[in-house]
C-alpha positions in Angstrom: 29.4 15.6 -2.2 26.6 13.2 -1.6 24.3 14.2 1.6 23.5 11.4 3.8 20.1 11.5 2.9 21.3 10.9 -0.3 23.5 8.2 0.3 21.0 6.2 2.7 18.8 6.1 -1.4 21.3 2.9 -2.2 19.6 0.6 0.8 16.1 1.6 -0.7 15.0 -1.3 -2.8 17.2 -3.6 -0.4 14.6 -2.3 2.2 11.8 -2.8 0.1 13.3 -6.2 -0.7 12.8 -7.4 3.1 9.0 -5.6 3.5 7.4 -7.0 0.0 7.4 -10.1 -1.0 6.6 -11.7 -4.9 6.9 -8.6 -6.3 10.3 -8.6 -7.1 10.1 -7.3 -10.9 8.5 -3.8 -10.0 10.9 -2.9 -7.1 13.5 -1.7 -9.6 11.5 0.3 -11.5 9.9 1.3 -8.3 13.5 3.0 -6.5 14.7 4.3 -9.8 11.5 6.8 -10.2 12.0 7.3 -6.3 15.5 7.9 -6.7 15.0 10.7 -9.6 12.5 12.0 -7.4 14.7 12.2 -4.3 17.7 14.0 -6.0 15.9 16.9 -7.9 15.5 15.4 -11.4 12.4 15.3 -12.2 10.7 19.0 -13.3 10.0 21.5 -10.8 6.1 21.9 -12.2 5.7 18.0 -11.6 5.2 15.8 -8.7 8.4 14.0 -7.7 6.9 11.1 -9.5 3.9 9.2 -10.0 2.6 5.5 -10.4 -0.4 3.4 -11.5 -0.1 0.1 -9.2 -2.1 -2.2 -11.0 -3.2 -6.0 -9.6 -5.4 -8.0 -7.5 -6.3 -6.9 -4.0 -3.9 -8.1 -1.3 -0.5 -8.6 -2.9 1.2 -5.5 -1.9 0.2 -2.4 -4.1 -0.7 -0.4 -0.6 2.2 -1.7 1.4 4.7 -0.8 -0.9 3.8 2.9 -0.7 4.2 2.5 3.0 7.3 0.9 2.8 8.9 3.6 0.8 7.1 6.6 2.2 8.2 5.5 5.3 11.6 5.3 4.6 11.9 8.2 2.6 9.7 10.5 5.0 9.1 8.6 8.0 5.9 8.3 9.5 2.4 10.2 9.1 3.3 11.2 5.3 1.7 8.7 3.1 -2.1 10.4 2.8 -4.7 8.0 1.7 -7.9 8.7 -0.1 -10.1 6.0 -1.0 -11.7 6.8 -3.9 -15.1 4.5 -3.1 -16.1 7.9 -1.5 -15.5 10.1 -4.2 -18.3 8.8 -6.9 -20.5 11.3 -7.2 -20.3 15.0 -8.6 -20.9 16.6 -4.9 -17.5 14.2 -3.8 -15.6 17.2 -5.4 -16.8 19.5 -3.0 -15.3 17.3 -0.3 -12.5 17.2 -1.8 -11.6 20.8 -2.7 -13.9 22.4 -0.6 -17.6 23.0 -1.5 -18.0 26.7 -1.3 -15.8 29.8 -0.4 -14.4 29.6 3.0 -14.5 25.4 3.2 -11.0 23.6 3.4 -11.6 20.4 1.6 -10.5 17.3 2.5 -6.9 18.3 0.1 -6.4 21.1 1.8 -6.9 19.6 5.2 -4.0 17.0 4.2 -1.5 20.0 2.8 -1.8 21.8 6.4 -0.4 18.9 8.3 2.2 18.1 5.5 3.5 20.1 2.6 5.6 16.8 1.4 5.0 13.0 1.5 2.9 10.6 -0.5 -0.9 11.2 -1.9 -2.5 7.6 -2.6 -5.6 7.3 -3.7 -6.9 3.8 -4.1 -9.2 2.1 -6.4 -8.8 5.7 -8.8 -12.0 3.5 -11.6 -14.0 4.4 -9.1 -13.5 8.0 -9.0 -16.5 10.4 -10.7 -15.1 12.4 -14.0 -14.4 15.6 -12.1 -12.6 14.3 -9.6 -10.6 12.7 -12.6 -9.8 16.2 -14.2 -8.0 17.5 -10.4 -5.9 14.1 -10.8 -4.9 15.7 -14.9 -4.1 19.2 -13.0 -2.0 17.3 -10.0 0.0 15.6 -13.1 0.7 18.4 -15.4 1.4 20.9 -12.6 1.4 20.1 -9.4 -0.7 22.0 -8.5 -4.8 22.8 -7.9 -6.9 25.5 -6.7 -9.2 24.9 -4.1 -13.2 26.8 -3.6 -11.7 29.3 -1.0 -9.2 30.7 -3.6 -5.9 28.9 -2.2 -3.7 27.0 -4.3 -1.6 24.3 -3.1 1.8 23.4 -4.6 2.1 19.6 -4.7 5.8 19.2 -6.0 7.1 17.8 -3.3 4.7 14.7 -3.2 4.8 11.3 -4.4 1.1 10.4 -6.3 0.3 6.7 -5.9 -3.0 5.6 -8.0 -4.3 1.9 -7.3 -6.2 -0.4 -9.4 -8.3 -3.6 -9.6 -9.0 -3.2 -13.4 -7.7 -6.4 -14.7 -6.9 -8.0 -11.4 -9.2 -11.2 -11.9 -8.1 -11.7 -14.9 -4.4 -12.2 -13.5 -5.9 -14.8 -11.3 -7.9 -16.4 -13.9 -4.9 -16.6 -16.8 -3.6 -19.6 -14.6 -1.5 -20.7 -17.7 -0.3 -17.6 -19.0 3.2 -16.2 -18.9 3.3 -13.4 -16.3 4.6 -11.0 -19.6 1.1 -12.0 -21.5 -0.7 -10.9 -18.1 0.8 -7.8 -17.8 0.3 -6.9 -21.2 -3.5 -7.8 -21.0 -4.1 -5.9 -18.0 -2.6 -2.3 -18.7 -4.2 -3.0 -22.0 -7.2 -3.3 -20.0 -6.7 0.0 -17.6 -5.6 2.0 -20.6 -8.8 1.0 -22.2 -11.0 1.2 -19.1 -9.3 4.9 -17.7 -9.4 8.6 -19.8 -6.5 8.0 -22.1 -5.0 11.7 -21.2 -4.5 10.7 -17.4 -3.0 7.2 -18.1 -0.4 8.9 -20.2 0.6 11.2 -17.2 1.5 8.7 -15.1 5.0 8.4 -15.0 5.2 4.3 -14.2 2.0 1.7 -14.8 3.5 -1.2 -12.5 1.6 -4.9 -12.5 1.5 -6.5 -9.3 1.4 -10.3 -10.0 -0.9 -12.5 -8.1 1.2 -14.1 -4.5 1.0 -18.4 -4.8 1.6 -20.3 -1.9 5.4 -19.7 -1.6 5.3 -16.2 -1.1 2.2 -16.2 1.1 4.3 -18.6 3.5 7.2 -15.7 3.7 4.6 -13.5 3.9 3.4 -14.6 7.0 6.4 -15.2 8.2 6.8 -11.5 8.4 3.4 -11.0 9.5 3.9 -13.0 12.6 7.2 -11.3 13.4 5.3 -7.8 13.2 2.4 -9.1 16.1 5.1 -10.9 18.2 7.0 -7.4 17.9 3.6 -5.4 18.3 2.8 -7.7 21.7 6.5 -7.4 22.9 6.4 -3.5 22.6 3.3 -4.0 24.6 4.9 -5.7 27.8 4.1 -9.5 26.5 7.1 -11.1 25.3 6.1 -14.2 23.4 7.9 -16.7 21.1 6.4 -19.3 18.6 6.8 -22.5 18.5 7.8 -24.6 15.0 4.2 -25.6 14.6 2.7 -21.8 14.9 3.4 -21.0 11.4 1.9 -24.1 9.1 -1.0 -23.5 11.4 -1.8 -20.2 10.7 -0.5 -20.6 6.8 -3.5 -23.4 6.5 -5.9 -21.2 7.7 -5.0 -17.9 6.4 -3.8 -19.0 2.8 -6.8 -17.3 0.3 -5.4 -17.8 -3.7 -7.6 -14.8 -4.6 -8.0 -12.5 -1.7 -4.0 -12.6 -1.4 -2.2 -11.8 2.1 -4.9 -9.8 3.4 -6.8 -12.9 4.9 -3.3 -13.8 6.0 -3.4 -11.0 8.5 -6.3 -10.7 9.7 -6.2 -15.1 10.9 -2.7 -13.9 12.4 -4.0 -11.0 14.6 -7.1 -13.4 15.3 -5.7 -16.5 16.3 -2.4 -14.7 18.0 -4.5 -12.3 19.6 -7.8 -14.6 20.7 -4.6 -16.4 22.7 -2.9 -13.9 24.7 -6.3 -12.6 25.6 -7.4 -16.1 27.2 -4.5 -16.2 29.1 -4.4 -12.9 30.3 -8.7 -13.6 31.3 -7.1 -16.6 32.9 -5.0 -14.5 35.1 -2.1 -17.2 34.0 1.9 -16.1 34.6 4.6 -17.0 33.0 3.7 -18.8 29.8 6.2 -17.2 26.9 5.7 -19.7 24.0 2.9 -19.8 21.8 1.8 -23.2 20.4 -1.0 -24.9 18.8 -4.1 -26.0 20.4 -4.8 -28.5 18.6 -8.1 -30.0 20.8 -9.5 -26.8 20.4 -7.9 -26.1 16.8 -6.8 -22.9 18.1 -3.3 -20.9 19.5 -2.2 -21.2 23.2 0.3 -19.6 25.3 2.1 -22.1 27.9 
């Protein structure tokens, strides 16, 4: 008999479906690793599963391990290191702990979760030794840190993210998406220790998002403020015009939805705070300003 845990799996990618958008051919790959993972099939001396997300920046390689982490865990288990801060050989110490008795920063994430997701971004930019901790995580699941402990990571998730190859994706303007993805993992496998690239269960390209997408996209990112402001006592709509506005000035062809964002929380944001400086009442629909090429509440 199926556990309702297990049975709520089969709305998995549909969820992921509705929170990413233009990456459509990775999803399934995506919930069938998760799905092994979630029912106990994948060896006990391994992590529950573990992915290279590989692409330029912005089109969804963090958001998707949100997406499912969430829905698998719920909040506050998706553990992020960024791996910018981990380029030199003393960065081990921080992360395991640099002499007897210190916790590291590992550690510090296994005592506020033994299960979840471990995501550590841009993993080129990572020194060598913290690269051999990543070959131990794979192989075993586990690592030992400086004060002697040893933590069991078999119930986690291991998400590394890339940018090797990414410009090239936006450069190959021509090129099948098939000829892109094979030139970039040809480029990570070429760029990353050949020992750990073979460990990862799934090396998934994440295409490049035109202006299609970027339009759902925000879409969904001004449904998430209006939804953010509402839980915060201001209940606001948006007018028709709201949406090309902020799509002309947050659409970035390289930088992907990122840009997107931030020009919704900015121009959203910039208006509520007028009218609350105003001391205005009742005004409920946001529109465009356009003498002061700006948003408004009325």
């Amino acid at each position: 008999m199926i556990s309702p845990d297990h049975s709520r799996l089969q709305e998995l990618e549909t969820h992921l479906r509705t929170r990413i958008r233009g990456q459509n051919h990775v999803l399934p790959r995506i919930v069938s690793l998760l799905k092994r993972g979630q029912l106990g099939l994948t060896k006990a001396n391994r992590p529950r599963g573990s992915f290279l997300f590989l692409g330029p920046t912005g089109v969804g390689k963090t958001e998707t391990t949100i997406a499912f982490t969430e829905f698998l865990f719920g909040e506050g288990k998706l553990f992020r290191f960024d791996m910018s801060e981990y380029q030199t050989q003393e960065s081990l110490g921080v992360l395991l702990g640099a002499k007897l008795g210190e916790r590291g920063t590992l550690a510090m994430v296994y005592d506020r979760s033994q299960l979840g997701t471990l995501l550590f971004d841009e993993i080129e930019k990572a020194h060598p030794r913290i690269l051999d901790v990543f070959l131990q995580i794979l192989d075993a699941a586990r690592v030992t840190m400086a004060n002697g402990q040893t933590l069991d990571l078999s119930r986690f998730y291991i998400v590394f993210t890339t940018n090797i190859g990414g410009a090239d994706l936006l450069n190959l303007q021509h090129s099948t998406f098939a000829t892109m993805e094979r030139h970039v993992l040809a480029r990570a496998q070429q760029a990353m220790r050949p020992e750990l690239f073979a460990r990862i269960t799934e090396k998934l390209v994440f295409n490049r998002l035109g202006y299609d997408y970027q339009l759902e996209i925000a879409q969904l990112l001004l449904n998430n403020e209006l939804k953010f402001l509402r839980e915060k006592g201001h209940a606001l709509q948006a007018s028709k015009s709201v949406l090309p506005f902020v799509v002309q000035r947050g659409f970035h062809p390289k930088l992907g939805a990122r840009p997107m964002r931030d020009t919704i929380e900015k121009l959203v944001g910039d208006a509520l705070a007028q009218r609350l400086l105003d001391a205005k009442d009742g005004g409920r629909w946001l529109k465009v300003d356009e003498s002061g090429n700006c948003l408004m509440i009325d």
